[in-house]
Every structure is written in structure tokens, then in C-alpha cells.
N, C-alpha and C positions, 0 to 999 in steps of 0.2 A: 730716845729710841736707842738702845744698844747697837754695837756693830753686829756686823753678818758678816761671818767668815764662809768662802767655800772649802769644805770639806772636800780633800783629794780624794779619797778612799772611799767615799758614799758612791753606792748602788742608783742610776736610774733607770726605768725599764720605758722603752717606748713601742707600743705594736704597730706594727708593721705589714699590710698586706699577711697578715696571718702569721707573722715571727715576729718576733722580739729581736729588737734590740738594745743591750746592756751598757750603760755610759754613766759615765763618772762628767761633772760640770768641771770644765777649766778655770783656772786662776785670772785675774785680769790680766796682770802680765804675760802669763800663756796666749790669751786670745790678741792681745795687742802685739804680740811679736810676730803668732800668726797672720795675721791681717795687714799690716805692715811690709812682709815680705810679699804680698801681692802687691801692693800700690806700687802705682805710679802718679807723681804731680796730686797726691791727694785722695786719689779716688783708685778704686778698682777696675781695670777694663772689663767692658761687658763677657769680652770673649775669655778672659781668666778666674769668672766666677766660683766655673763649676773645680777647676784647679783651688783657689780655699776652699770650697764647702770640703772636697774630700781630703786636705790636709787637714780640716777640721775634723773632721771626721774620724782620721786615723790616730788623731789626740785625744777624742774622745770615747771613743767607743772600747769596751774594754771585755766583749761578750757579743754571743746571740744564741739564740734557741731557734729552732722550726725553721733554719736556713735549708736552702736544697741548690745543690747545683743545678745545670741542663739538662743534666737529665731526670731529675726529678730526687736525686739519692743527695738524705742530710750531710751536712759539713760542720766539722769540726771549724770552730771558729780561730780564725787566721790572720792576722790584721794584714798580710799580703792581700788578703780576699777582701778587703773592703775596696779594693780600685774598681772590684770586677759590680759592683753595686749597681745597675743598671740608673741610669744617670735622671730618670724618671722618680726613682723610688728614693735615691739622693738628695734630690729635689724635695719631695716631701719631709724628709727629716729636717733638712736643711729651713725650709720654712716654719716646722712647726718647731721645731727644738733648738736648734742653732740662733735664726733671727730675733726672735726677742729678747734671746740676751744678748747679740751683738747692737740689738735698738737701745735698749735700754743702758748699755755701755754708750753708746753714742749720745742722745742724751743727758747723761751726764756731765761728759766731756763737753756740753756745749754748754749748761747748766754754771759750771765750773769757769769756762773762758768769760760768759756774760759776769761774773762775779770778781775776776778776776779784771777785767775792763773796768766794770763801776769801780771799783777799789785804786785801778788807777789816776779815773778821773775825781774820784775824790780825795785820792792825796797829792792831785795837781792843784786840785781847790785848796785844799789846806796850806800849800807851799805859796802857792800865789798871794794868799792873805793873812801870811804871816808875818811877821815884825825885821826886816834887815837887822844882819848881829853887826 
């Protein structure tokens, strides 16, 4: 299988309650620096989820159409304005576009440590039944 790069610069378009939203997919390193600067001891606290989803957010979104303030009149897209994201509709991006690549980034990483464990214990085997020099 070839690798797979992400492309910075690529367009993706997700709808939205009736707009779109226009986002570019982060780099691994990207996402692991963000997600990182949440943790604590490992894990993210419940109560600072929604703090990454919209740093994630504000790295990846890079557009929108058919946006409207409060009072109903369009907006030009403003990455100040993605805080103002009503934490509902966050939420759904965050679930359907965000988590399954942060799953699937996790996964790997766990994927990778089980490989890297076997590989320890079999060149513990290897040293143990090797020949003293």
C-alpha cells in the first residue's frame, strides 16, 4: 500500500444546519500538538473538551458559506467567529469530522506501542538465549 500524505491545501466541505463549512485536514503532528496542549495525566478533562474541539476547529476551518449572524444577515467568514459557533453545532462537526480522525489517530498509536512491546519481548527472548561472549 503506498503512503498517504495529507495534503495542506485541499478543500473539504461539510453542511451544516444549512451552511457549509470549508476545512482543510490537519497534519498528525498538527493534531498531536493540539490535543496535547489539553491533556492532563493522559487524558483530556471532560470539562475542557469543548476548549479542543474549537482549537481544533480554528486550525482547521479555513471558510464558510450560508453563515448568518443573530440577526439573521450573512457573514463574512472570520476565524474570530468560529468561537461564536453555538457549542451545539460544534459539537456536530466535532463528532462527525474531527473524531474519526482523532479515533483513528488513536488507534494507531496504540497499534504501534502493541508492536513496539512484542518487539521488546522478543528481543528479550533473543538476548536471553543467546551465547555469553
Amino acid at each position: 500500500m503506498p503512503l498517504k500524505v495529507t495534503l495542506p491545501d485541499k478543500p473539504y466541505r461539510y453542511e451544516l444546519e444549512g451552511s457549509t463549512i470549508i476545512y482543510k485536514k490537519l497534519p498528525f503532528l498538527e493534531k498531536k500538538r493540539i490535543l496535547f496542549k489539553h491533556m492532563v495525566n493522559g487524558t483530556i478533562p471532560t470539562e475542557d473538551s469543548l476548549d479542543l474541539g474549537y482549537d481544533v476547529m480554528r486550525a482547521m476551518i479555513t471558510g464558510w458559506e450560508g453563515v448568518v449572524d443573530e440577526d439573521g444577515n450573512d457573514i463574512a467568514y472570520d476565524a474570530s467567529y468560529i468561537e461564536g459557533i453555538e457549542p451545539d453545532s460544534a459539537m456536530k462537526f466535532l463528532d462527525e469530522v474531527i473524531m474519526p480522525d482523532f479515533n483513528k489517530m488513536a488507534e494507531a498509536a496504540k497499534k504501534q506501542e502493541k508492536a513496539n512491546k512484542k518487539k521488546g519481548r522478543d528481543r528479550e527472548e533473543e538476548l536471553k538465549n543467546s551465547e555469553p561472549m
